[in-house]
C-alpha positions as CSV (number, residue, x, y, z in Angstrom):
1,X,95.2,56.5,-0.3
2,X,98.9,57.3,-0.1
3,X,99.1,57.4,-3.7
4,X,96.7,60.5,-4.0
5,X,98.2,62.6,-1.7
6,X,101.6,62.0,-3.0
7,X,100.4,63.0,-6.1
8,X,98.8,66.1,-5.0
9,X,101.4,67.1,-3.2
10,X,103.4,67.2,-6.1
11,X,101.1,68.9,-7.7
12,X,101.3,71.6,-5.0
13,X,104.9,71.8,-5.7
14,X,104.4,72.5,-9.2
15,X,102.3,74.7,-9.0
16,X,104.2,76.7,-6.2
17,X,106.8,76.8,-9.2
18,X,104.6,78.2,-11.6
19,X,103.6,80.5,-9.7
20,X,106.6,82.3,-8.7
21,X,107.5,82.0,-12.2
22,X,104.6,83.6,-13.5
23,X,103.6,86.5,-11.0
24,X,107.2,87.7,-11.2
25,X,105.7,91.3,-11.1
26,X,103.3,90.4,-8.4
27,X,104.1,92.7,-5.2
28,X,106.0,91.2,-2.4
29,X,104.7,90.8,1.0
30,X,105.9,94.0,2.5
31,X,105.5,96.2,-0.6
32,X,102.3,97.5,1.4
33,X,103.7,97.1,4.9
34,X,100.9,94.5,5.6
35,X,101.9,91.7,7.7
36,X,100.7,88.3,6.3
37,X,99.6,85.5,8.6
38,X,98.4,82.2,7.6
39,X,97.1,79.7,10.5
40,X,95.8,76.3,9.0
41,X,92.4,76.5,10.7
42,X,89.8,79.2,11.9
43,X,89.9,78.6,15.6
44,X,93.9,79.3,15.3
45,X,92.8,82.2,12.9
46,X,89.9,83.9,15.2
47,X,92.5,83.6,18.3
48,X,95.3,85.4,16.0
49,X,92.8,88.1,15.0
50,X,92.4,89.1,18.2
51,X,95.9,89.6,18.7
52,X,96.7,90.6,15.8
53,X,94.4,93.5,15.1
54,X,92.9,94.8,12.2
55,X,95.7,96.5,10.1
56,X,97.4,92.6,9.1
57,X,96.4,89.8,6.3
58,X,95.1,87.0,8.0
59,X,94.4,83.9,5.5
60,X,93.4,80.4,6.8
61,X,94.3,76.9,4.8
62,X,91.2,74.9,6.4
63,X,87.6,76.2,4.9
64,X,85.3,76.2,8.1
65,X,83.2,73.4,8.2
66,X,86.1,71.0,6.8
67,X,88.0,68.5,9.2
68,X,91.9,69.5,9.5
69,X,92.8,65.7,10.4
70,X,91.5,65.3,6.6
71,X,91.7,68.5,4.3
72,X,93.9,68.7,1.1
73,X,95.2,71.9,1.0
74,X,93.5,73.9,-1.9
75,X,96.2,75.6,-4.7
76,X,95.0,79.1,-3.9
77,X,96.7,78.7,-0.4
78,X,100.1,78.2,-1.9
79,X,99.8,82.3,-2.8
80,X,99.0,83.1,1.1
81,X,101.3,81.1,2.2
82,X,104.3,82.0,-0.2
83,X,103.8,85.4,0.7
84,X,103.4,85.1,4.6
85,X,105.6,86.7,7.4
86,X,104.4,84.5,10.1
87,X,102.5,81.2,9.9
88,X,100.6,79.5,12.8
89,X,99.9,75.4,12.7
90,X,98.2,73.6,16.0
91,X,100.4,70.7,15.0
92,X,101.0,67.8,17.3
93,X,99.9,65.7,14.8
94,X,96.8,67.5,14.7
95,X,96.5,68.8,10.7
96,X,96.5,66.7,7.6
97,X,100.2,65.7,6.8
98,X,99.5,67.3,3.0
99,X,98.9,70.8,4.7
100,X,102.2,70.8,6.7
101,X,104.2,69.8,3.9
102,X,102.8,72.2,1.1
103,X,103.3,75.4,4.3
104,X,106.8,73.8,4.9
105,X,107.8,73.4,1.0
106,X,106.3,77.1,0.4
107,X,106.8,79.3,3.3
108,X,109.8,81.9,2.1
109,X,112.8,80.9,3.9
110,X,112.5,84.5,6.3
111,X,109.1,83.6,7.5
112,X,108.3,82.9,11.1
113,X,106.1,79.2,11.8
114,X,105.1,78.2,14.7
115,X,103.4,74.9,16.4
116,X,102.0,76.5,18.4
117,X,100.1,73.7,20.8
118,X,103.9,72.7,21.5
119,X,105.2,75.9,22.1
120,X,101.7,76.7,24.4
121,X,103.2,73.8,26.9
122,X,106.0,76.0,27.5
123,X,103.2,78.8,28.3
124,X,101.1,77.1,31.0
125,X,98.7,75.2,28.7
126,X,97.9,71.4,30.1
127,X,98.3,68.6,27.5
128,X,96.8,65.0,27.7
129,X,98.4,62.1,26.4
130,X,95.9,60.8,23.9
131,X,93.9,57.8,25.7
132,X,92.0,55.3,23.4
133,X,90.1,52.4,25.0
134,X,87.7,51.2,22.1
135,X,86.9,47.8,24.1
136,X,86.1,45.5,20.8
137,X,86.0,42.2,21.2
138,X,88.5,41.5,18.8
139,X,92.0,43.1,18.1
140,X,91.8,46.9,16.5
141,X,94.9,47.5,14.3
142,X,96.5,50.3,12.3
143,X,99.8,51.5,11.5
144,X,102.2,53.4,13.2
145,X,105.9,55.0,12.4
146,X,107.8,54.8,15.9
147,X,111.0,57.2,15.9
148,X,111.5,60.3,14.5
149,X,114.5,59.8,12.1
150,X,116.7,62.8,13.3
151,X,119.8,61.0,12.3
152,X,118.9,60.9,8.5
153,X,118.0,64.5,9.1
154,X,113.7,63.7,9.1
155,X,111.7,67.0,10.2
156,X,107.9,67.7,10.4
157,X,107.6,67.5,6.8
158,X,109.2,64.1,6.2
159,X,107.1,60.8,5.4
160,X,107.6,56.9,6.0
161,X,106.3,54.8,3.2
162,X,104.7,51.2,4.2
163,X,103.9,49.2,1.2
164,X,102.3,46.1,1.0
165,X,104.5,44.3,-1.8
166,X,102.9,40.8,-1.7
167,X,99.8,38.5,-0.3
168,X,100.0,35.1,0.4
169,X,96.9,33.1,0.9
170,X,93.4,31.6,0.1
171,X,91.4,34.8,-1.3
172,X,92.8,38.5,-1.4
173,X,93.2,40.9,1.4
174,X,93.2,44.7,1.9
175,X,93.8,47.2,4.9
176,X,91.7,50.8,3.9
177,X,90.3,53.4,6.1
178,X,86.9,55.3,6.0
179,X,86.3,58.6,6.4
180,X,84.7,61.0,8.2
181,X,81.5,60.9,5.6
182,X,82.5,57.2,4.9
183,X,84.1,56.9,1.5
184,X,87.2,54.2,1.8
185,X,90.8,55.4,1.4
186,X,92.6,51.9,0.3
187,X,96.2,51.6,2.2
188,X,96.3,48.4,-0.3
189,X,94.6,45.7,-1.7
190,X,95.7,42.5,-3.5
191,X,92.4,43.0,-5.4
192,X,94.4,44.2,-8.2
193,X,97.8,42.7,-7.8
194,X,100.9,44.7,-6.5
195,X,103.6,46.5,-9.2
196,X,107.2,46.8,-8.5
197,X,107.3,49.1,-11.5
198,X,106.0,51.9,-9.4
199,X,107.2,51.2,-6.6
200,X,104.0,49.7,-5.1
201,X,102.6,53.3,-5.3
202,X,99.0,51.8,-5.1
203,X,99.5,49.7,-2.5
204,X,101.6,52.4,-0.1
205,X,100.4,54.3,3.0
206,X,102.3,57.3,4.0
207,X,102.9,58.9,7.5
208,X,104.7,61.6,9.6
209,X,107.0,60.1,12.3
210,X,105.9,59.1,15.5
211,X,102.0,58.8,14.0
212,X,99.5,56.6,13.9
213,X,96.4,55.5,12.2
214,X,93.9,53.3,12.6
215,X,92.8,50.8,9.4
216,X,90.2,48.5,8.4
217,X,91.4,44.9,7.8
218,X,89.6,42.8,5.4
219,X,89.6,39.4,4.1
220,X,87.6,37.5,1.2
221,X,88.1,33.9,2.5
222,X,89.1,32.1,5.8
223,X,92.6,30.6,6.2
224,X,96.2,31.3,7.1
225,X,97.2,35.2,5.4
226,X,101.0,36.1,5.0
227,X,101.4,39.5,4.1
228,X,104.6,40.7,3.2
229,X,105.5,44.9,3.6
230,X,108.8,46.7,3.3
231,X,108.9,50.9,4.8
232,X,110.9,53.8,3.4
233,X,111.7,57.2,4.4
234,X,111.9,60.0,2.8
235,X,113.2,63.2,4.5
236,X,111.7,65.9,1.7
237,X,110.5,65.6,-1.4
238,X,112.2,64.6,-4.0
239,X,115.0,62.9,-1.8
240,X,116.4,59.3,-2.3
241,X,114.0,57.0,-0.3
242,X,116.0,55.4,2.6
243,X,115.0,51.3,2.6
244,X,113.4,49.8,6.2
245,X,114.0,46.4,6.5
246,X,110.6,44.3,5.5
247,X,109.0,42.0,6.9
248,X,105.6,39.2,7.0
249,X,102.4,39.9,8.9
250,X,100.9,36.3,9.5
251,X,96.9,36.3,10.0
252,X,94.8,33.2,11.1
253,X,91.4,34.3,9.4
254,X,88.2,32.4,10.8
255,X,90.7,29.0,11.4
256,X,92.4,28.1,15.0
257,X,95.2,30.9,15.7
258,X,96.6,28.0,18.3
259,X,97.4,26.0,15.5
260,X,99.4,28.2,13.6
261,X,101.1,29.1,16.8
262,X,101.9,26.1,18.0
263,X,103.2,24.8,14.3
264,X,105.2,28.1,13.9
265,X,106.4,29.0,17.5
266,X,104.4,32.4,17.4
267,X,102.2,33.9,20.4
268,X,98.8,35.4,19.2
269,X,97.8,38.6,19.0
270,X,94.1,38.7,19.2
271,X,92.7,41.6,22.0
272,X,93.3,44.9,22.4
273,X,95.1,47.9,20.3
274,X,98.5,47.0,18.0
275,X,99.7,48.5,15.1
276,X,101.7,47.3,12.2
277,X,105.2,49.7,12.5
278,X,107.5,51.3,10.7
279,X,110.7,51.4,12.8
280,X,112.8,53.9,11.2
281,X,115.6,54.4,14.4
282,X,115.8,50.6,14.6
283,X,115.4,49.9,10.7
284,X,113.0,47.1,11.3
285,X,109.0,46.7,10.6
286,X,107.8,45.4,14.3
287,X,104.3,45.2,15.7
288,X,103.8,47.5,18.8
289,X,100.8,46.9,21.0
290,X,100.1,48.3,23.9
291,X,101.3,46.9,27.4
292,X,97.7,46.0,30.3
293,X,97.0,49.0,31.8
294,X,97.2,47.4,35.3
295,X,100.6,47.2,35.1
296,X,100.8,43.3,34.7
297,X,103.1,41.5,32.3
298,X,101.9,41.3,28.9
299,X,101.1,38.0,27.3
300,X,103.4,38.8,24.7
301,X,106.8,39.7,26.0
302,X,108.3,36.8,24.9
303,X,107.7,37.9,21.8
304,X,109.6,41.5,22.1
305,X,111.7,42.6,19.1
306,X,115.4,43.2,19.8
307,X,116.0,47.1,19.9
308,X,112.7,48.4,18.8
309,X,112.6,52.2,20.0
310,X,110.7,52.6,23.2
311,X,107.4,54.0,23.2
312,X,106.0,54.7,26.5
313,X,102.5,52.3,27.0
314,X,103.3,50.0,24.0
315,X,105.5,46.9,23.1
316,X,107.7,46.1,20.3
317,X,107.0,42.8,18.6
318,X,109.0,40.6,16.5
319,X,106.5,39.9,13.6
320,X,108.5,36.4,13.0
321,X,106.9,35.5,16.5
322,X,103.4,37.1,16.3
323,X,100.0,35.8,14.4
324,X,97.3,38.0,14.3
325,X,94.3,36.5,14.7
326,X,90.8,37.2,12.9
327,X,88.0,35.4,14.6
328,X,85.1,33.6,12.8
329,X,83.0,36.1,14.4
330,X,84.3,39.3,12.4
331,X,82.4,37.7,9.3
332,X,80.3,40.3,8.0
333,X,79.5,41.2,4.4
334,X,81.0,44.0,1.8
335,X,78.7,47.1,2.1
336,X,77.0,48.2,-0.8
337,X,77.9,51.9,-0.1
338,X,79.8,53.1,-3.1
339,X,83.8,52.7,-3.1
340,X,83.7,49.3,-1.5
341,X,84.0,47.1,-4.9
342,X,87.7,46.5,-4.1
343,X,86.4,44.4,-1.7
344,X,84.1,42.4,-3.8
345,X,80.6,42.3,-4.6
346,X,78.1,43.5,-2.2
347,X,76.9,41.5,0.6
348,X,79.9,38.9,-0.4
349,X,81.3,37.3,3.0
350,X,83.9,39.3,4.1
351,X,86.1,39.0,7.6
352,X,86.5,42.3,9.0
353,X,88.8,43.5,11.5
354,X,87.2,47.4,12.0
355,X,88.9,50.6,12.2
356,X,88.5,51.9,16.2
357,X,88.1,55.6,15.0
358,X,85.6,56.7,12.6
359,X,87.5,59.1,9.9
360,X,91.1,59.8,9.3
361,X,93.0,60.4,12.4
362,X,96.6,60.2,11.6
363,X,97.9,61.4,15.3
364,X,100.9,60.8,17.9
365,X,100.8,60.3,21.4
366,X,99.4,63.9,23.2
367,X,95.8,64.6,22.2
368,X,96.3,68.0,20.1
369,X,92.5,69.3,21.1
370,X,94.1,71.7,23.5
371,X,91.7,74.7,22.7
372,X,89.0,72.8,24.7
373,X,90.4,74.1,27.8
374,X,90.0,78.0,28.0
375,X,93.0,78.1,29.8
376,X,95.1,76.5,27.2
377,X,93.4,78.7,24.6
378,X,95.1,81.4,26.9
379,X,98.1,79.7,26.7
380,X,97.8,80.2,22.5
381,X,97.3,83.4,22.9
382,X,100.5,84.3,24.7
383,X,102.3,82.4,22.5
384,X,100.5,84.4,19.9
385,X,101.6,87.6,21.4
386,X,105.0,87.4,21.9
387,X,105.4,85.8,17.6
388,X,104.4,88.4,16.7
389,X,106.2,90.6,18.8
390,X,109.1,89.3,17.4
391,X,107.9,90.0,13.9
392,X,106.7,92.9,13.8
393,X,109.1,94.8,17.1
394,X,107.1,98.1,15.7
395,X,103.5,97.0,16.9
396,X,104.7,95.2,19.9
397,X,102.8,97.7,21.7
398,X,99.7,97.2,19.9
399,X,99.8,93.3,20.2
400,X,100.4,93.5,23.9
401,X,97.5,95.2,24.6
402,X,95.3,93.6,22.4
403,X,96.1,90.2,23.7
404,X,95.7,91.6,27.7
405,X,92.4,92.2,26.5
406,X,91.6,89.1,25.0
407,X,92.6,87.3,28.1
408,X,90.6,88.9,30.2
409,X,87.7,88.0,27.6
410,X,89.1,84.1,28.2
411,X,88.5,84.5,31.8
412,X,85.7,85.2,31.5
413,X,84.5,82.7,28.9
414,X,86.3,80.2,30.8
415,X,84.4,81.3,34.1
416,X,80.9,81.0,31.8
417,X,81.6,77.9,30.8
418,X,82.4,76.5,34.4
419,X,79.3,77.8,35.6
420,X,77.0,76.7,32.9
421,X,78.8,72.9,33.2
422,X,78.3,73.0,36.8
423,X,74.4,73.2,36.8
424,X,74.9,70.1,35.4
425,X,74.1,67.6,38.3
426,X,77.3,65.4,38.8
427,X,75.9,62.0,38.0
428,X,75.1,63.3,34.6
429,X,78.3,64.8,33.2
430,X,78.8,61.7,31.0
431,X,80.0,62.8,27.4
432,X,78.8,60.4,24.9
433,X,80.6,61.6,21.5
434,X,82.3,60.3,18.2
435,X,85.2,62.4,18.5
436,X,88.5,62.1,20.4
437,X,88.4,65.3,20.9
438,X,87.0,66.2,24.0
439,X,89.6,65.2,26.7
440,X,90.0,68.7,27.9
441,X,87.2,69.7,28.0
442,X,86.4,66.5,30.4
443,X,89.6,67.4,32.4
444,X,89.0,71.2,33.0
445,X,85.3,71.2,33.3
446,X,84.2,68.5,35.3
447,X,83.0,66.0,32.6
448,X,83.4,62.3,32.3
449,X,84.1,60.8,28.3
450,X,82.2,58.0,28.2
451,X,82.9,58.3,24.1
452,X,81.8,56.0,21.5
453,X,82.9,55.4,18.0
454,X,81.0,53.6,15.5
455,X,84.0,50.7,14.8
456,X,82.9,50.6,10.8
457,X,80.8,53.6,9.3
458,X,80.3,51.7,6.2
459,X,77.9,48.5,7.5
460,X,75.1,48.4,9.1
461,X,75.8,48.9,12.9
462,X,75.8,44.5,14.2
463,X,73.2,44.3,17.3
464,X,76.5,43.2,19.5
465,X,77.6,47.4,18.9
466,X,74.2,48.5,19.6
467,X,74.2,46.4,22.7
468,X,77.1,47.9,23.6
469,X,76.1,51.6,23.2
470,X,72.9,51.3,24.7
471,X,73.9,49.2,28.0
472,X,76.3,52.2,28.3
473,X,73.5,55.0,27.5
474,X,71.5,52.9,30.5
475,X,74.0,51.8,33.0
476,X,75.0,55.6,33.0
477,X,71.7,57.0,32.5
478,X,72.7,59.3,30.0
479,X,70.2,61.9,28.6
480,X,72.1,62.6,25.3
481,X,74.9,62.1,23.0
482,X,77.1,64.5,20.9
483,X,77.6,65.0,17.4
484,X,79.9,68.0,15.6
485,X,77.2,70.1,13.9
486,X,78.5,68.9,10.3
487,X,78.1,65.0,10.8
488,X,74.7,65.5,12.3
489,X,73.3,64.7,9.4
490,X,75.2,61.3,8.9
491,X,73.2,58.4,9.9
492,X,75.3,55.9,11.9
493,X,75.8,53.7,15.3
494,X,75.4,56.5,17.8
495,X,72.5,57.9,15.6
496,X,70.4,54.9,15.6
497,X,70.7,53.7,19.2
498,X,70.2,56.6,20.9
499,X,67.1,57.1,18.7
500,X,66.0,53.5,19.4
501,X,67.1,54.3,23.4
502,X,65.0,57.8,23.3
503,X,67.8,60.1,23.9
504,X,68.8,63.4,22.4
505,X,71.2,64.1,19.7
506,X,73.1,67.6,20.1
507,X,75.6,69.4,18.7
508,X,79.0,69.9,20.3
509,X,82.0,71.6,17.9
510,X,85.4,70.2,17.8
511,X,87.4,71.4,15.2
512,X,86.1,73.7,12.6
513,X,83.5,76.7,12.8
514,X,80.0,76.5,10.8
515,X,77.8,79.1,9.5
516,X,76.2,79.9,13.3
517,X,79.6,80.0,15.3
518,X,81.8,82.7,13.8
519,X,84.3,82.6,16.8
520,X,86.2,81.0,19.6
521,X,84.6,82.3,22.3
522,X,81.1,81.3,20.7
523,X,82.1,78.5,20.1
524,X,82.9,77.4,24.1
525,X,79.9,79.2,25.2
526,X,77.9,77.2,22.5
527,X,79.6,73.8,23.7
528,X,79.0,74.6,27.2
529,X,75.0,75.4,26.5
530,X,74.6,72.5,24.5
531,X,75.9,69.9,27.4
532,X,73.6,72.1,29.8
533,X,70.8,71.9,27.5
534,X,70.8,68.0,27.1
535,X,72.0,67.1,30.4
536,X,69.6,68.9,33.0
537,X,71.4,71.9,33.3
538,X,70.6,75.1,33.0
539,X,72.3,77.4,29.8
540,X,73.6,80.7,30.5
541,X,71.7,83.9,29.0
């Protein structure tokens, strides 16, 4: 996984290079008084173009229909973004960590950029901490960086390596996640042994500070796992990696976890969220899970690592005092979709420990889906307003006016949407969805996320998970469930039960655009009708 986008990152750099070397007599960005905007996806692009007015160059970095938690920036966005006076990224985690780092590496040094879901907080705009309750009856684990590094000089565009240098135990093990349309992106896998030579290039997942990710964790045979990882950080490319101290992940796969923790003196880790983290302010790999929601004390406090940076909800583990446990029950068998061979031969036993979150979603604390609130998308639009105002002083005029006339057209899409939700009879408003993305929508409309999300895309859905999802499609009565337009398609968990329970399927946008809704506004008014549609309300005209 890691090893590819480093790679093509690189190769972005490069051919930033040759490009400025070879379109020398190119014109510059001004040559035709045009201002240039890039925003990384269309929603950020439609709500600029409002602003903005005709008369600029507006260019965005995410096709529609792609995700932004997963896009590789193409190369023919390094020539909008070289040339761009102001550029315009949702951040908060939100975008693929290859798009931030080929706008930061490219963006001429004069050029305005913005986050601009942090700087919308400042203008109003409500944000949500990101809440994840997946309720699997076994422990969900990815990776996380905790920190942000300021003291070696880390920004937005700097990455923390975790490699996997080394596997102890009975058969092999690998950690990988799948994607959105379900192709595996391998973290590592002792499959095909571990290099130093490179580095452990192959066996290396990357990530921004203060993210985190969820994984797949797989193993070919039962018995007692140590694997051993070591971090890095690297501020920019190019710079001198700085080491993290390593350290051994111990696993009790389909044998007693007691055992090993009462041979070893360790407490087990065995419910709940946790992720496998890279430290960098306290220069230490820990395990940080997160603390009972009722406020009691956690099980494993007597396990907590000495100075590991506080992260509000979660707890720092020593990983000396910690086994992971992998129940007997996780036995499943490797898919025979294609990509999975690392894993072994299809339908070999395998013990799984599934990813929570189907696709990538490399994200931090605040859910970054602000737009789904009209009212924050006001809050953007300010923000919006007064950037480019400070670009452009000439056309402040213009801008302010334009965007006064946008909001009132948010008013009233935001007073359309509330209306059309609220025909909705109340004990209906459950949202039923594979997306975290609909928090604010929930919060400003009136809805209830009752979310699902298929724990491993690549299997055959076990009759425990459609239990699961169809006890809560009839405990809540709910009359549909909600799929983005462009994984409608997609057979999976949420697909097949609520066909075998008799419900609808309907769309519901997140992200990205498609070739029916053009705009923001459409795209609210389409998300509204579509929740009215399939949950006995009535859609506006």
């Amino acid at each position: 996984m890691t090893h590819h986008s480093r790679s093509f990152t690189a190769m972005l750099a490069c051919a930033s290079i040759a490009f400025s070397a070879c379109s020398a007599q190119a014109l510059p960005a001004d040559a035709d008084n045009e201002l240039r905007i890039v925003t990384t996806t269309g929603i950020l692009a439609d709500l600029v173009r409002n602003v903005a007015g005709p008369d600029v160059h507006l260019s965005q970095i995410v096709p529609d229909g792609a995700d932004p938690h997963s896009y590789e920036p193409s190369l023919r966005s390094i020539r909008d973004i070289a040339y761009a006076d102001l550029a315009f990224t949702n951040y908060l985690l939100l975008e693929e960590h290859a798009i931030i780092r080929t706008l930061d590496a490219n963006l001429p040094r004069t050029a305005v950029s913005v986050s601009i879901a942090e700087e919308a907080a400042k203008e109003g705009a409500t944000i949500l901490p990101l809440v994840e309750d997946r309720a699997l009856d076994t422990a969900w684990l990815g990776m996380r960086v905790a920190g942000r590094g300021e003291r070696f000089g880390a920004t937005r565009s700097s990455e923390v390596d975790l490699s996997a240098t080394a596997v102890e135990g009975p058969g092999d093990a690998s950690s990988y996640l799948t994607t959105t349309f379900g192709a595996p992106e391998i973290a590592f896998s002792s499959s095909d042994g571990f290099s130093e030579g490179d580095g452990y290039a192959s066996d290396t997942i990357s990530l921004p500070a203060d993210a985190h990710t969820h994984m797949s964790w797989a193993f070919t045979k039962p018995g007692v796992y140590r694997i051993h990882f070591r971090g890095a950080l690297r501020t920019h490319e190019g710079a001198r990696p700085i080491p993290i101290e390593g350290a051994t992940a111990v696993f009790a796969v389909g044998v007693d976890p007691y055992e090993v923790a009462s041979a070893e003196q360790r407490l087990i880790f065995g419910a709940g969220h946790g992720d496998l983290t890279v430290d960098i302010d306290a220069g230490r790999l820990t395990l940080m899970v997160d603390q009972p929601a009722d406020g009691a004390p956690s099980p494993l406090e007597g396990a907590m690592a000495t100075g590991a940076t506080e992260v509000p909800g979660l707890l720092g583990l020593d990983l000396d005092q910690v086994v992971i446990e992998v129940p007997t029950r996780t036995l499943t068998e490797v898919p025979g979709t294609t990509g999975f061979r690392f894993l072994g031969q299809p339908g070999d036993p395998l013990y799984l420990l599934p990813q929570a979150v189907l696709g990538k979603h490399v994200h931090g604390e605040i859910d970054p889906h602000l737009w789904h609130d009209v009212h924050n998308a006001a809050a953007y639009v300010r923000v919006i307003r007064d950037r480019l105002m400070e670009v452009d002083p000439e056309g402040a005029d213009g801008y302010r006016q334009r965007a006064a006339d946008y909001l009132r057209t948010l008013e009233k899409v935001d007073a359309r949407v509330e209306a059309t939700i609220a025909t909705i009879p109340e004990d209906s408003r459950h949202l039923v969805t594979t997306h975290d993305a609909y928090a604010y929508l929930a919060n400003a409309y009136g809805l209830t996320v009752a979310g699902f999300v298929a724990p491993n895309p690549a299997v055959e859905p076990s009759i425990a998970d459609r239990r699961k999802l169809a006890a809560t499609i009839e405990d809540l009565n709910i009359g549909a469930v909600f799929l983005e337009p462009q994984l409608a398609q997609r057979r999976s968990t949420l697909t097949t039960v609520a066909e075998e329970s008799g419900v609808q399927v309907c769309p519901l946008y997140g992200d990205t655009f498609d070739q029916d809704v053009h705009t923001y506004a459409d795209m609210m008014i389409a998300n509204a009708n579509s929740l009215a549609r399939c949950l006995g309300g009535t859609p506006s005209p």
